[in-house]
C-alpha positions as CSV (number, residue, x, y, z in Angstrom):
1,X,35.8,310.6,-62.8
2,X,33.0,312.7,-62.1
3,X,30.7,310.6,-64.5
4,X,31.8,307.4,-62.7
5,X,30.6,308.5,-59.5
6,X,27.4,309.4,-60.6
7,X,26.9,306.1,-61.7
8,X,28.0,304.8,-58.1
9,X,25.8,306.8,-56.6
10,X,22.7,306.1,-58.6
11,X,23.0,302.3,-58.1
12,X,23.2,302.5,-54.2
13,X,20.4,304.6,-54.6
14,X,18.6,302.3,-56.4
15,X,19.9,299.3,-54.3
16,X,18.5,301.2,-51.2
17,X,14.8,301.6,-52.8
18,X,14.6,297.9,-53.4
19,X,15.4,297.1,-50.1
20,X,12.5,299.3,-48.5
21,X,10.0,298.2,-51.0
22,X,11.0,294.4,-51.3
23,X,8.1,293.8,-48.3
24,X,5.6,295.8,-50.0
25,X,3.2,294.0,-52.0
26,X,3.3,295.8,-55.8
27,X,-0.4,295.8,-56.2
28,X,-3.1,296.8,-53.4
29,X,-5.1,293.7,-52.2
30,X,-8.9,293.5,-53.1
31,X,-11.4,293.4,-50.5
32,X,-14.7,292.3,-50.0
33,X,-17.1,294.9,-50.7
34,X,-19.0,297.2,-47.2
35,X,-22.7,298.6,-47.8
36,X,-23.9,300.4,-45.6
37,X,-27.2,301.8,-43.8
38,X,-25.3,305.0,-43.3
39,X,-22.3,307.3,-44.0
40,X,-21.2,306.4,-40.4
41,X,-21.7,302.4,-39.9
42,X,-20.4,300.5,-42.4
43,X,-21.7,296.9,-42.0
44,X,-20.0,293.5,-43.9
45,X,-22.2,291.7,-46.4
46,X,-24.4,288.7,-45.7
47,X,-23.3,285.0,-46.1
48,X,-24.0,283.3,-49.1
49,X,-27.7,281.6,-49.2
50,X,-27.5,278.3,-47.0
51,X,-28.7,274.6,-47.5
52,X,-31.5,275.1,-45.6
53,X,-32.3,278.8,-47.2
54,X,-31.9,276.7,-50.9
55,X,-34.3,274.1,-50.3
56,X,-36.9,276.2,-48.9
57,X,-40.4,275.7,-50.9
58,X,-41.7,278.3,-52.9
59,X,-44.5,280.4,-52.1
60,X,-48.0,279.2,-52.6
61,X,-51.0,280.7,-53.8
62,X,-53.4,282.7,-51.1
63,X,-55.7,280.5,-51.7
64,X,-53.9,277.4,-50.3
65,X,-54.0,279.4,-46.8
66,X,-56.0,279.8,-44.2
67,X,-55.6,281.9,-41.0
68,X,-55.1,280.0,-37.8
69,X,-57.7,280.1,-35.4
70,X,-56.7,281.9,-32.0
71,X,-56.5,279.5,-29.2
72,X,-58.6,280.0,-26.4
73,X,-57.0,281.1,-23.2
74,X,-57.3,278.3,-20.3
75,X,-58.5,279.1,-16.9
76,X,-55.7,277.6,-15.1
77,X,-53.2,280.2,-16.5
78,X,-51.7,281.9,-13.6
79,X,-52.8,285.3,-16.0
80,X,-56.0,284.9,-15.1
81,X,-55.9,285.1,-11.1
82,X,-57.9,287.9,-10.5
83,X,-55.7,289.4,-8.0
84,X,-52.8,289.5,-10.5
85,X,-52.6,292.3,-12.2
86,X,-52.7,292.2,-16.3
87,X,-49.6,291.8,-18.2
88,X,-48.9,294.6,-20.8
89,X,-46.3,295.3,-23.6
90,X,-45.8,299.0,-23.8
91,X,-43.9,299.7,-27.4
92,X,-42.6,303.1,-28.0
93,X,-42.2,303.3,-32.2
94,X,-40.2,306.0,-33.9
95,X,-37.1,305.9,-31.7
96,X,-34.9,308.3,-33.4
97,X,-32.9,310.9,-31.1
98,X,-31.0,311.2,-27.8
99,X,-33.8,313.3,-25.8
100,X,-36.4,311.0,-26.7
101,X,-34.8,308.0,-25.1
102,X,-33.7,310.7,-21.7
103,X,-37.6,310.9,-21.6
104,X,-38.2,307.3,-21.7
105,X,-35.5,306.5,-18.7
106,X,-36.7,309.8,-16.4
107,X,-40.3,308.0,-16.6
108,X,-38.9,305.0,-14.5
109,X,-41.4,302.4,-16.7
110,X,-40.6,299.4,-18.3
111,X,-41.6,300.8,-22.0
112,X,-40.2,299.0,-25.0
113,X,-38.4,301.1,-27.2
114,X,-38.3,300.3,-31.3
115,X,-35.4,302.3,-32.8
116,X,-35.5,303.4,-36.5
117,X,-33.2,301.7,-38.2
118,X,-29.6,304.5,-38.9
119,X,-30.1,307.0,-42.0
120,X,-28.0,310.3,-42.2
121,X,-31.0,312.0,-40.4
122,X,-30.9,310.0,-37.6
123,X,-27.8,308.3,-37.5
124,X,-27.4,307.3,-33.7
125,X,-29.8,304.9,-33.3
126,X,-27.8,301.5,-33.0
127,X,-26.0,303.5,-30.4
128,X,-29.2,304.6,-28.4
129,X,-30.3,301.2,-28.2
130,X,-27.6,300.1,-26.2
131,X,-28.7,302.0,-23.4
132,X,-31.7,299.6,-23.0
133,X,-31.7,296.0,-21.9
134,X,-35.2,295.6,-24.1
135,X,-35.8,297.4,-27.4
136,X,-36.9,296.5,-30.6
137,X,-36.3,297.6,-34.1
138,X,-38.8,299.3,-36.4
139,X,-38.7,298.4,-39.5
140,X,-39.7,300.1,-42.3
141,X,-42.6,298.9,-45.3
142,X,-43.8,299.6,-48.0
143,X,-47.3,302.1,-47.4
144,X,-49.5,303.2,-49.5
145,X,-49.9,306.8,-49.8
146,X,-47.5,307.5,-47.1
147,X,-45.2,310.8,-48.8
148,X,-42.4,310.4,-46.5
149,X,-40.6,306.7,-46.4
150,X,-37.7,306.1,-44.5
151,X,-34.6,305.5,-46.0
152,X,-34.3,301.9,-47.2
153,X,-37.5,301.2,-46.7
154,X,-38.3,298.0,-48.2
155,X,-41.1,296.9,-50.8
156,X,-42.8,293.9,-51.9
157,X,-41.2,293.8,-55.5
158,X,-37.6,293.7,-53.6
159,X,-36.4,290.1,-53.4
160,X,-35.5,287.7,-51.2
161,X,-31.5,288.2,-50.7
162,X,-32.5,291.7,-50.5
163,X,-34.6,291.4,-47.6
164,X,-32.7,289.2,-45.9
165,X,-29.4,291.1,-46.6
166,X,-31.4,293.9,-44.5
167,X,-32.3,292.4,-41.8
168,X,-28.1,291.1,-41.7
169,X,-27.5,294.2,-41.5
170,X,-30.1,295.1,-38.8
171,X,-28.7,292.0,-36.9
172,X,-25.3,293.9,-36.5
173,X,-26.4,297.2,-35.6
174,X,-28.9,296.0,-33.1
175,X,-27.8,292.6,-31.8
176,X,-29.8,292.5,-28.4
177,X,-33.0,293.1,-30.2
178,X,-35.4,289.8,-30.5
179,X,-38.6,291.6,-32.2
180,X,-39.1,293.6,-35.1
181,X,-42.2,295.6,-36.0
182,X,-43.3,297.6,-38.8
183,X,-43.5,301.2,-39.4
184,X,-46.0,301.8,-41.7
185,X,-46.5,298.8,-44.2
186,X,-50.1,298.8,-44.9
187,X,-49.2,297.9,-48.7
188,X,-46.1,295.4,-47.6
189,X,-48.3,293.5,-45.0
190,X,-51.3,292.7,-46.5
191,X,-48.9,291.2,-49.9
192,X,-48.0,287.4,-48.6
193,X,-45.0,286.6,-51.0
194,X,-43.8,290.0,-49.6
195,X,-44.4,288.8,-45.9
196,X,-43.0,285.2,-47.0
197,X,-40.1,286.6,-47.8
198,X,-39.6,288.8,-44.4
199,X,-40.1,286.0,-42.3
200,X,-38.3,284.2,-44.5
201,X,-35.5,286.0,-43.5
202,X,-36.8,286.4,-39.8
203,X,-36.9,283.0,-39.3
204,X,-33.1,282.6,-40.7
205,X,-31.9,284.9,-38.1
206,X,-34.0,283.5,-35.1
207,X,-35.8,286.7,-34.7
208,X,-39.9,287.5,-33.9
209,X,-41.8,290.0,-35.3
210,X,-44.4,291.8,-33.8
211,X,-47.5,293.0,-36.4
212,X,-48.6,296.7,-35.8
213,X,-51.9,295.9,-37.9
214,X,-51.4,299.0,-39.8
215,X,-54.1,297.6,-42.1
216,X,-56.5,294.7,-41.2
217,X,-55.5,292.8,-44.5
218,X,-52.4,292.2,-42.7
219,X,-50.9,288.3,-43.7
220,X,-48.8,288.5,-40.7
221,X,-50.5,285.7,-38.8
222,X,-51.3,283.6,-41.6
223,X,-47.0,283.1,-42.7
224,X,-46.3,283.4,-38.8
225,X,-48.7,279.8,-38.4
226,X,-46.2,278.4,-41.6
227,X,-42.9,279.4,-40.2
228,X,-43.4,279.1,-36.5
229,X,-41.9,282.4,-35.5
230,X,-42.5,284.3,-32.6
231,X,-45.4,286.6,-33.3
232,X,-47.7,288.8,-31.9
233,X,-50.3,291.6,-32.8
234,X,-50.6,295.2,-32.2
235,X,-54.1,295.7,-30.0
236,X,-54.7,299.2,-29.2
237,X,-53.2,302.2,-30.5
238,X,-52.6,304.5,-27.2
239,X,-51.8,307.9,-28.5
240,X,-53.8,307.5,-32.0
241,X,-55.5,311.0,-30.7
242,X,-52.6,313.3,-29.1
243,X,-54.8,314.1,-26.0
244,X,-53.8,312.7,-22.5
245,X,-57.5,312.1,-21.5
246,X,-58.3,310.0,-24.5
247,X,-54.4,308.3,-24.2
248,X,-56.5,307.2,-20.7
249,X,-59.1,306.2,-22.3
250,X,-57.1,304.0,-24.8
251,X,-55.2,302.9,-21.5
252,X,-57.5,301.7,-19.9
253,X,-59.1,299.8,-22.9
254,X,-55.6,298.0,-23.4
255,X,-56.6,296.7,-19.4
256,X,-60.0,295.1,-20.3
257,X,-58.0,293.5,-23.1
258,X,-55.3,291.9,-21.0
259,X,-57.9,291.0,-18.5
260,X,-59.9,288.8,-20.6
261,X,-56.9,288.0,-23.0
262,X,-53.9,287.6,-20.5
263,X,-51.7,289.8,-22.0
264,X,-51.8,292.9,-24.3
265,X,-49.5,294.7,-27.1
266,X,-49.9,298.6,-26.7
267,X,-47.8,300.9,-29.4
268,X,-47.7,304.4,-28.2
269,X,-45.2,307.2,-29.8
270,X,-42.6,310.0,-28.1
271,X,-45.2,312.9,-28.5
272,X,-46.0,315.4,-26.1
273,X,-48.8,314.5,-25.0
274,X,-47.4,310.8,-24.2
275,X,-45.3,311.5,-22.1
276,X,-47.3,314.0,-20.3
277,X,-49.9,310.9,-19.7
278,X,-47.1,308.5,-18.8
279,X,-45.9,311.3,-15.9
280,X,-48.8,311.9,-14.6
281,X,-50.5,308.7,-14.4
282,X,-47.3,306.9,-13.6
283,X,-48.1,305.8,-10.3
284,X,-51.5,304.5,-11.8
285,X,-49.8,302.1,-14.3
286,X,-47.8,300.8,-11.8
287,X,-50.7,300.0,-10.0
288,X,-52.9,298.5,-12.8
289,X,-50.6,296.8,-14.9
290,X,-47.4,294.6,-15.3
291,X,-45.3,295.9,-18.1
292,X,-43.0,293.3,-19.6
293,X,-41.1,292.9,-23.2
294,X,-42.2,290.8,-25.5
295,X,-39.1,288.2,-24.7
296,X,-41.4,287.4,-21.4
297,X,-44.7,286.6,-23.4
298,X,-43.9,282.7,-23.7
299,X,-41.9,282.2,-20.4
300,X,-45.5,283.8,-18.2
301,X,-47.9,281.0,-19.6
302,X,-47.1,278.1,-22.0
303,X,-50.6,279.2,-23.6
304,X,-49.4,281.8,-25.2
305,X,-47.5,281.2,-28.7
C-alpha cells in the first residue's frame, strides 16, 4: 500500500510542475547585443548601413581638392551696424564634473558647454548636459604625442561603421546637442579619409561640427565644402596662457575679430583663472559682446554658412 501511494504522490507532483512551467519558454530568448561608452549607460547598436550610406562615393585623392575660398562678408549684414555689438560663441571644452558646470550657471553668461563624452572617470556627463538648453560634445581624436587619450578616442585607421557607430552612440547620450568639436586631434584632422569618414557620419545624423584648429593642416573645411555640413572654425584660444590679464587680452582680440568678421568662435577651458576673468569682467562682456550658440550663426545673417 505504502509503495502505491508513493507512486500517487509523485505523479501529482509531477503533474503540478508541468502546470507552472507550461508558460515558461524552455530556452532563454537571444537578444541583440548592448556596447556601451560606460559601465553605467548601456546604449543599443546602430542601424544597419542605409541606401544612401551604400552608395556614397569613395574617398578621393588630396590632390583632387581644393579649399574653398572664404566668402566675403557684405556690408548690408545687420552684423556690421556699428552700434550693434559683435556676435561671439563662447565654448567651454573639457566638460567633465558637477562643480564645473555650478561655475558655469553662478556666472549668469551664455557660455557653451562641450561635455566629454561618459568613461568610468567621468561618467555623468550625458546627465550634466541636460541642465543646459545649448551644449556641445567634445569629441575625442587621434593626437600626436598627446600621453593621455580619452577613452574611446578615435583614430584615423578605425573605419567607417566604427565611427559612425560612435557618434550613434553620442546621438543617444546627448540628443539636444547640434555641434561637435574635437579635443585634441592634431593627427586625426589634418588625415582627410579620417575626416571623410567623421563627417561622413556627421552628415548621416544631421549634426555640425565645429573645428578647434588644433593644427593648421586641419582638412576640416575642405570635406565640410563636399558634404555641406554645418561648420565653423575655432579663432582664438582665450585661456591658452592661465593668466586673467592675458585671458583679456585674448578677449578682446576675439572683439576685433567679430568686428571685422561678424561673428567669432572663442574656446576657453574650466581653469581657475577662467573663471576668475569671466567674474570679474562679467559686466564688461555683457557690454561688449553678444554671446550666442552656434545653432544661432545661420539664423543672424544668411551670409554666414
Amino acid at each position: 500500500m505504502g509503495r502505491h501511494l508513493r507512486r500517487a504522490l509523485l505523479f501529482f507532483l509531477s503533474l503540478f510542475w508541468l502546470i507552472v512551467t507550461s508558460n515558461q519558454a524552455p530556452f532563454p530568448e537571444k537578444r541583440a547585443p548592448i556596447t556601451t561608452l560606460s559601465p553605467y549607460i548601456p546604449i543599443p547598436p546602430a542601424p544597419p548601413l542605409s541606401k544612401m550610406e551604400k552608395g556614397t562615393p569613395q574617398f578621393l585623392p588630396e590632390s583632387n581638392f581644393t579649399p574653398p575660398k572664404p566668402a566675403k562678408p557684405r556690408p548690408t549684414s545687420p552684423l556690421y551696424y556699428p552700434d550693434h555689438p559683435p556676435y561671439l560663441v563662447i565654448i567651454m571644452d573639457d566638460m567633465a564634473f558637477r562643480w564645473e558646470t555650478r561655475q558655469i550657471q553662478k556666472l549668469g553668461l551664455l557660455l557653451i558647454p562641450s561635455f566629454f563624452p561618459p568613461t568610468p572617470r567621468h561618467p555623468e556627463t550625458p546627465k550634466l548636459a541636460r541642465q543646459f538648453q545649448f551644449y556641445m560634445v567634445h569629441l575625442p581624436l587621434e593626437a600626436k604625442g598627446y600621453p593621455t587619450p580619452e577613452e574611446g578616442t578615435l583614430k584615423v585607421t578605425d573605419p567607417y561603421l566604427k565611427i559612425r557607430e560612435r557618434i550613434h552612440q553620442l546621438k543617444l547620450l546627448f540628443p539636444r546637442a547640434r555641434f561637435y568639436n574635437n579635443h585634441t586631434g592634431s593627427t586625426f584632422t589634418k588625415n582627410l579619409p579620417a575626416m571623410e569618414k567623421l563627417f561622413r557620419g556627421l552628415k548621416f545624423y544631421g549634426l555640425g561640427f565645429i573645428d578647434s584648429r588644433t593644427t593648421p593642416d586641419t582638412k576640416g573645411a575642405i570635406v565640410a565644402e563636399r558634404y555641406k555640413i554645418p561648420f565653423y572654425q575655432r579663432r582664438v584660444f582665450l585661456d591658452n596662457v592661465r593668466n586673467v590679464g592675458e585671458i583679456l587680452k585674448n578677449y578682446q582680440r576675439a572683439l576685433k575679430i567679430a568686428q571685422r568678421e561678424g561673428f567669432a568662435i572663442v574656446i576657453c577651458h574650466p581653469t581657475k583663472a577662467t573663471f576668475s576673468f569671466f567674474k570679474k569682467y562679467r559686466e564688461y562682456i555683457q557690454d561688449t559682446a553678444n554671446l550666442i550658440p552656434p545653432e544661432k550663426l545661420k539664423e543672424i545673417s544668411p551670409t554666414l554658412k
